[in-house]
C-alpha positions in Angstrom: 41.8 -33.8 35.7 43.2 -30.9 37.9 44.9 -31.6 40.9 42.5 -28.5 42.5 39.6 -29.8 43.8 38.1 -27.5 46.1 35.5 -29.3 47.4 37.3 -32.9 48.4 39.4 -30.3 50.2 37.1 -28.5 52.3 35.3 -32.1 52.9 38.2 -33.6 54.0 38.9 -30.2 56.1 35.5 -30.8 58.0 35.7 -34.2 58.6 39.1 -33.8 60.8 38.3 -30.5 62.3 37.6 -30.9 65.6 36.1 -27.8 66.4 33.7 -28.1 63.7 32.2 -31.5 65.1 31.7 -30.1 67.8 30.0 -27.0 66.6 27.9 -29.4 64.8 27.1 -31.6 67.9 26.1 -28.3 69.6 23.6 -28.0 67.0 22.3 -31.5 66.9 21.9 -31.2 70.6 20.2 -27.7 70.6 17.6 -29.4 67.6 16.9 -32.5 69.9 16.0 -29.7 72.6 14.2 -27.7 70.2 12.3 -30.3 68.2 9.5 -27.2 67.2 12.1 -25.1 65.8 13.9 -28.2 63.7 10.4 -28.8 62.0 9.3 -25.4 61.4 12.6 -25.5 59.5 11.7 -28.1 57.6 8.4 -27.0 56.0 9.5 -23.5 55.5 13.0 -23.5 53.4 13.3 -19.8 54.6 13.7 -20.9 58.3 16.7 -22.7 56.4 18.4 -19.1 55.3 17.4 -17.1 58.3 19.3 -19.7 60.6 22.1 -19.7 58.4 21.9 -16.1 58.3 22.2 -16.0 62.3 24.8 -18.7 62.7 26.8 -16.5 60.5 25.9 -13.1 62.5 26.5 -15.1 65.9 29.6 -16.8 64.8 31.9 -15.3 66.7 30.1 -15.6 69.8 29.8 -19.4 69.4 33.4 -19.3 68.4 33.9 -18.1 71.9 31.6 -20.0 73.7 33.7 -23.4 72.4 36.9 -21.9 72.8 35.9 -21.6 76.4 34.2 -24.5 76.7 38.0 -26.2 75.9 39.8 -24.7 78.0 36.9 -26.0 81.1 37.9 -29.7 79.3 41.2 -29.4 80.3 
């Protein structure tokens, strides 16, 4: 077996970035606000891509929004 594997890499990258928990936590809370929105995702798959779609669009304005929210934890 190759010494390469891609995806033990980038699972072992998420679980110790920090910035990416929190990103998630962000989300989890947003859903629990939200409960609507995290079901209509559920019974339409297509929620699923167009939310992707804007996480990706929005990204860096999120990126921004938790660099500042570190620097307010210091």
């Amino acid at each position: 077996m190759s010494g390469n594997r891609p995806v033990r890499q980038l699972n072992h990258y998420y679980k110790t970035n920090e910035a990416f928990k929190k990103w998630i936590k962000a989300n989890e809370q947003w859903f629990k606000q939200n409960p609507e929105v995290f079901n209509q995702m559920l019974r339409n798959p297509k929620m699923v891509n167009l939310f992707t779609d804007l996480m990706i669009m929005n990204s860096p304005r999120i990126e921004k929004k938790l660099k500042r929210w570190r620097r307010n934890q210091r």
